[in-house]
C-alpha positions as CSV (number, residue, x, y, z in Angstrom):
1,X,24.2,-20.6,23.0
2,X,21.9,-19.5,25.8
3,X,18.3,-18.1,24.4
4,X,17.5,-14.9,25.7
5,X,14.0,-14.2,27.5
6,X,12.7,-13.1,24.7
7,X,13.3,-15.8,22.4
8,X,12.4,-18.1,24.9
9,X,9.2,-16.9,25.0
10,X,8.6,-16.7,21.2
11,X,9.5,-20.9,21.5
12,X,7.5,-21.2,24.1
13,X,4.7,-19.5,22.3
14,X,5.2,-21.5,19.4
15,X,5.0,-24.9,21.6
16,X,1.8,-24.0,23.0
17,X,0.2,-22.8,19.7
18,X,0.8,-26.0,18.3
19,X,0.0,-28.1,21.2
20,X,-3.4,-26.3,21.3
21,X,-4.1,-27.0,17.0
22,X,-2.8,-30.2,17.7
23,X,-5.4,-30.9,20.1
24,X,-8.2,-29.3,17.5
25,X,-7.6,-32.4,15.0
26,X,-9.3,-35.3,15.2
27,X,-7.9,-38.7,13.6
28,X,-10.4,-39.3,11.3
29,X,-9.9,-35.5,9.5
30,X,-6.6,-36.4,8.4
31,X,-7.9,-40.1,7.2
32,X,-6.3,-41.8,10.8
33,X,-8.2,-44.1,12.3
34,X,-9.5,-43.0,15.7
35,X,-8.9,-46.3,18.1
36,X,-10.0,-46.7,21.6
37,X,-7.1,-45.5,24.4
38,X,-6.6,-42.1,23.7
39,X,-5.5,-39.9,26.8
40,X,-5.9,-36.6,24.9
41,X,-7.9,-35.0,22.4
42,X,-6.7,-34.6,19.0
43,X,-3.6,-35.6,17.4
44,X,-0.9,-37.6,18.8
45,X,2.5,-35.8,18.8
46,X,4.1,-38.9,16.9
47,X,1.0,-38.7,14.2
48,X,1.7,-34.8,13.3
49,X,5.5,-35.8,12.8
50,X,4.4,-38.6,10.5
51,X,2.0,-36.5,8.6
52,X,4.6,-33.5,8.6
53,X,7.4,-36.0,7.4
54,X,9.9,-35.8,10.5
55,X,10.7,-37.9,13.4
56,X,8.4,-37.9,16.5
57,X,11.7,-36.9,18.5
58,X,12.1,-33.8,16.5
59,X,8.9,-33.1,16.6
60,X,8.3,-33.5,20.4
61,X,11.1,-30.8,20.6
62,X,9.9,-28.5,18.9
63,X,6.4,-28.8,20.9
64,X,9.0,-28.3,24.0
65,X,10.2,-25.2,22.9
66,X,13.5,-26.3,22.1
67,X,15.7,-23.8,19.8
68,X,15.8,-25.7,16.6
69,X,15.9,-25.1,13.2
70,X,12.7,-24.9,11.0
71,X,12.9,-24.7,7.6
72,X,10.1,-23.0,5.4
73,X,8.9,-26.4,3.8
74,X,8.4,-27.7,7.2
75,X,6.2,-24.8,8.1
76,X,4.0,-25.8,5.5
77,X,3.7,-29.0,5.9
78,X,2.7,-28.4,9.6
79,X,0.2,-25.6,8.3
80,X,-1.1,-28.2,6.1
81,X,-1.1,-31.3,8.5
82,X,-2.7,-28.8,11.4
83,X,-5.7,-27.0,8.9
84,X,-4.3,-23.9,9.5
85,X,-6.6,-21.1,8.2
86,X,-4.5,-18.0,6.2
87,X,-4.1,-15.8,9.9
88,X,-3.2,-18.6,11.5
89,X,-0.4,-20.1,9.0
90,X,0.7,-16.7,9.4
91,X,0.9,-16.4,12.9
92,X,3.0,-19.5,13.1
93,X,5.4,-18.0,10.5
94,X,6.0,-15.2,12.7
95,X,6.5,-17.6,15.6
96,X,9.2,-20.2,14.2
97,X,10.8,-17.8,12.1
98,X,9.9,-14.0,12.5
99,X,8.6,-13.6,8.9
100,X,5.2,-13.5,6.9
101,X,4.8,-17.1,4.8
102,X,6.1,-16.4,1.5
103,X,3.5,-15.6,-1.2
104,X,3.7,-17.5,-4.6
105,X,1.2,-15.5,-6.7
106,X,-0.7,-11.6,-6.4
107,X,-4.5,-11.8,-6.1
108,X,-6.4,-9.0,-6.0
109,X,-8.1,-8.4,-3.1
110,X,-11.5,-6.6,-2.0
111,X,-12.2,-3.8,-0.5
112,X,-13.5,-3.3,3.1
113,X,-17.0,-1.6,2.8
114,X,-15.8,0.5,5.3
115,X,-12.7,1.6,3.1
116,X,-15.0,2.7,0.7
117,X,-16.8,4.8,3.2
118,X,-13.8,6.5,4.5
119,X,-12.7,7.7,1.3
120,X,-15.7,9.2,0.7
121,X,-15.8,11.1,3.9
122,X,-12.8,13.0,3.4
123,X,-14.4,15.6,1.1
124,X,-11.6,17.2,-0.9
125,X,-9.1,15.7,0.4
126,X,-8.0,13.4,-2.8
127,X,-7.1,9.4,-1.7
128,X,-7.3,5.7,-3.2
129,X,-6.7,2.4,-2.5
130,X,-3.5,1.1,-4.1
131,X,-2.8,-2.7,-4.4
132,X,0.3,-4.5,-4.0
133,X,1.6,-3.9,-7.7
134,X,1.1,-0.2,-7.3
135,X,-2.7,-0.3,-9.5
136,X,-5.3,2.2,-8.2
137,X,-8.3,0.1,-7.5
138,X,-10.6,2.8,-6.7
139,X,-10.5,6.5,-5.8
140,X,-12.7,9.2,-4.2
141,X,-14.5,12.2,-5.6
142,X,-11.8,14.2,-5.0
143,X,-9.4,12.0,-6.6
144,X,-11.4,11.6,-9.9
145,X,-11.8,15.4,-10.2
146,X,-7.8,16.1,-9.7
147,X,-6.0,12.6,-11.0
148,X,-8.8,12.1,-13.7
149,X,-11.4,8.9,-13.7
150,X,-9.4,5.7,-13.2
151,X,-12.0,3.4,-13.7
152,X,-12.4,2.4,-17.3
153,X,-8.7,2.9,-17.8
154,X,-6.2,0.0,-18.4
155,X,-4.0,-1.8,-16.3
156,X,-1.4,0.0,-16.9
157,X,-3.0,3.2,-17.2
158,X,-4.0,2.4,-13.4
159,X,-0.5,1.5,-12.5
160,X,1.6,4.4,-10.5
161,X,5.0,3.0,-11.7
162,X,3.4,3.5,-15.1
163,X,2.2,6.9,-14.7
164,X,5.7,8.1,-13.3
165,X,7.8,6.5,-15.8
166,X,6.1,7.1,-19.2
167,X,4.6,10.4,-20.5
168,X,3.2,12.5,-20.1
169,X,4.7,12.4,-16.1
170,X,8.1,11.8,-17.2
171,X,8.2,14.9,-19.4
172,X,7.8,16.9,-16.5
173,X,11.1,14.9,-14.3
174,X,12.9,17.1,-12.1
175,X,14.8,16.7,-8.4
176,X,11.1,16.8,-7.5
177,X,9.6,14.2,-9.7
178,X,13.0,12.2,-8.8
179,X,12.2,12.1,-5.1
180,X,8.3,11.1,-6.0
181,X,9.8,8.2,-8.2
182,X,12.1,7.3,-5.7
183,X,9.3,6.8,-2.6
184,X,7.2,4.7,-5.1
185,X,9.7,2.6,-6.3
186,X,10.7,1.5,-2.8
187,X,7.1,0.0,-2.4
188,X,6.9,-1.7,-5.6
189,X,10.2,-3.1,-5.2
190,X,9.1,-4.2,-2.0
191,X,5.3,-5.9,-3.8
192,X,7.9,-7.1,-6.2
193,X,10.1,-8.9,-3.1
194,X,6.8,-10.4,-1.8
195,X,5.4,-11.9,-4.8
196,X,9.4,-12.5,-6.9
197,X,7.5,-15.6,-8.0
198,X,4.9,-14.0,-10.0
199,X,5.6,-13.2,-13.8
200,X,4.1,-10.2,-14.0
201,X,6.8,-8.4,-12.0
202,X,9.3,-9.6,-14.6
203,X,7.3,-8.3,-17.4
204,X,6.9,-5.1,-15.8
205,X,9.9,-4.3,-15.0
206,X,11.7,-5.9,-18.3
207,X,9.4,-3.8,-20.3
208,X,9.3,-0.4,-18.1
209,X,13.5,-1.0,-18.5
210,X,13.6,-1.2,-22.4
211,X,11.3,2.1,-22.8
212,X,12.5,4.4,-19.7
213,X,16.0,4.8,-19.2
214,X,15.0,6.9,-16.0
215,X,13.2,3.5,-15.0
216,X,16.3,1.6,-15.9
217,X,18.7,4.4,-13.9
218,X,16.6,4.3,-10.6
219,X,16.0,0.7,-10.7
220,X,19.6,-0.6,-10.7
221,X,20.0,1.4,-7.4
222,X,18.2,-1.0,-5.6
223,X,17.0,1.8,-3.3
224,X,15.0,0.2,0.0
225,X,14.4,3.1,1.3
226,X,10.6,3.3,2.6
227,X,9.4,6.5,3.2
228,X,5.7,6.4,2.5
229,X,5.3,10.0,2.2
230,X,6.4,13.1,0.6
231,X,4.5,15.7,-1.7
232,X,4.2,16.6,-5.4
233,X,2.5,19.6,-7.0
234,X,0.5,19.4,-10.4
235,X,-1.0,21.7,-12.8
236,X,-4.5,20.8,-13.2
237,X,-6.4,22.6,-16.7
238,X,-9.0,24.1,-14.6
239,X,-8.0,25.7,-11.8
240,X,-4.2,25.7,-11.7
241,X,-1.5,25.1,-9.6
242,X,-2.5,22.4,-6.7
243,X,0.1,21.3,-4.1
244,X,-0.5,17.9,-2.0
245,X,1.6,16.0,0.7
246,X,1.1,12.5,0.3
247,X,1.0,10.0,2.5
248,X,0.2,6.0,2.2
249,X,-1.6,4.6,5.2
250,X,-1.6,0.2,5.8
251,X,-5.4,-0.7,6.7
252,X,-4.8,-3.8,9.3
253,X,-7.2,-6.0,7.8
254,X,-4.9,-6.7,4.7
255,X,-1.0,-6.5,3.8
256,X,-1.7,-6.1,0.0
257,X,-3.9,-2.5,-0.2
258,X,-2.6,1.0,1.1
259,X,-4.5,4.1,1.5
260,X,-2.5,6.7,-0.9
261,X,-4.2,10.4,0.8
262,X,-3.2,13.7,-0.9
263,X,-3.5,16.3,1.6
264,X,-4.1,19.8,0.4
265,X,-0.8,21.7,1.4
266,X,-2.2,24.4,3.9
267,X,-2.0,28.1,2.3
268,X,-1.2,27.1,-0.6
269,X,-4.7,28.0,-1.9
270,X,-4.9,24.0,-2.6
271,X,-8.1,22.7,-0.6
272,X,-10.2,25.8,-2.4
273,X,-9.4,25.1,-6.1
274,X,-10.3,21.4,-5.0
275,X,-13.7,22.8,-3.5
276,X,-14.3,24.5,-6.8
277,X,-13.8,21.5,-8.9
278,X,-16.2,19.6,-7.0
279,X,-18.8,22.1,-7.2
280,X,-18.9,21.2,-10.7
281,X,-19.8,17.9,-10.2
């Protein structure tokens, strides 16, 4: 079958990509020994497929922009053979097969100085940085003085799947509560597609199953839907009623934090009662 344009320029994209980190590796990195008539700089073609464990014809195909299969090992073993660094193993992913690399293990991950800054800046407009498994890493003033302080509470404490699903949240489930549960459990089923290999998904969701027959009743729907926003309204002690839209916001410089902002609802009396509390501070 006849490639269109467009996939014949995502080959030929590929080719050249690994043409050029070909050329970047030098025998004597990857423990070949150098000899005296090389043409070109770098690796042979034939050398990469004996390195990556196929033939030097399939190879050279590949490098021609041919439309063949490439299986996920292979990938790797190119990656591995060509000293990819993390962006670029991804970029070749996206190339040969129009996905991210699959991810064995969650790591938590750092966050941007700049991150930190931003959250601060937005005054009392309440937001933090969620991770991959749903935890709150770190919050604003704002936050703090609405949610509570996060930061010397326990994993699961921390852990928005948590908070929904067990009191004192759940006590309070209604169509709106429902539709809250609903928009966060599409993103941690999604963390949970990334990183299927990593036990403590399992453990989560075994344990969340046995103790929250809500849980249980939303899960088995297998909803994918993945709205990241919506709005919730909470009863704080001190000043009342305080309605927030929600939205959660994808920094570029990492796939496994999110930006979860609370916007005060306008006229709803919201961003005032959030002034007051941080006046208290």
């Amino acid at each position: 079958m006849a490639m269109n344009q467009l996939e014949l320029d995502r080959h030929h994209e590929l080719a050249a990509f690994l043409r050029n980190r070909r050329a970047r590796i030098l025998p004597e990195q990857v423990g070949l020994p150098r000899g005296t008539r090389r043409r070109t700089p770098g690796l042979r073609r034939a050398e990469v497929a004996l390195l990556a464990g196929v033939t030097p014809e399939w190879y050279s195909r590949l490098e021609q922009g041919r439309d063949i299969h490439v299986s996920v090992q292979l990938l790797e073993s190119l990656a591995s053979v060509l000293q990819l660094d993390a962006d670029e193993r991804t970029h070749l992913f996206f190339l040969a097969l129009r996905q991210p690399p699959p991810v064995e293990t969650f790591a938590p991950m750092p966050i941007n100085p700049s991150i930190q800054q931003f959250l601060q800046q937005l005054g009392a407009t309440p937001a933090c940085v969620i991770d991959a498994r749903l935890n709150i890493v770190e919050g604003n003033t704002a936050f703090r003085v609405v949610f509570g302080d996060c930061s010397t509470q326990s994993e699961r404490a921390r852990n928005m799947i948590w908070r929904l699903f067990t009191p004192p949240v759940l006590q309070e489930e209604n169509e709106e509560w429902e539709k809250l549960a609903r928009v966060f459990l599409a993103q941690f089923r999604a963390g949970y597609g990334r990183f299927i290999n990593d036990p403590w998904w399992s453990v989560q969701i075994a344990e969340l199953s046995r103790i929250s027959p809500a849980f249980r009743e939303l899960w088995s729907r297998h909803d994918v839907l993945n709205r990241p926003e919506g709005w919730k309204s909470i009863h704080h002690p001190l000043v009342g009623e305080l309605t927030l839209d929600f939205f959660l916001l994808q920094p570029v410089d990492s796939s496994d934090l999110r930006l979860l902002i609370y916007s005060p609802r306008s006229n709803s009396g919201t961003a005032e009662k959030i002034e007051r509390l941080l006046s208290c501070e």
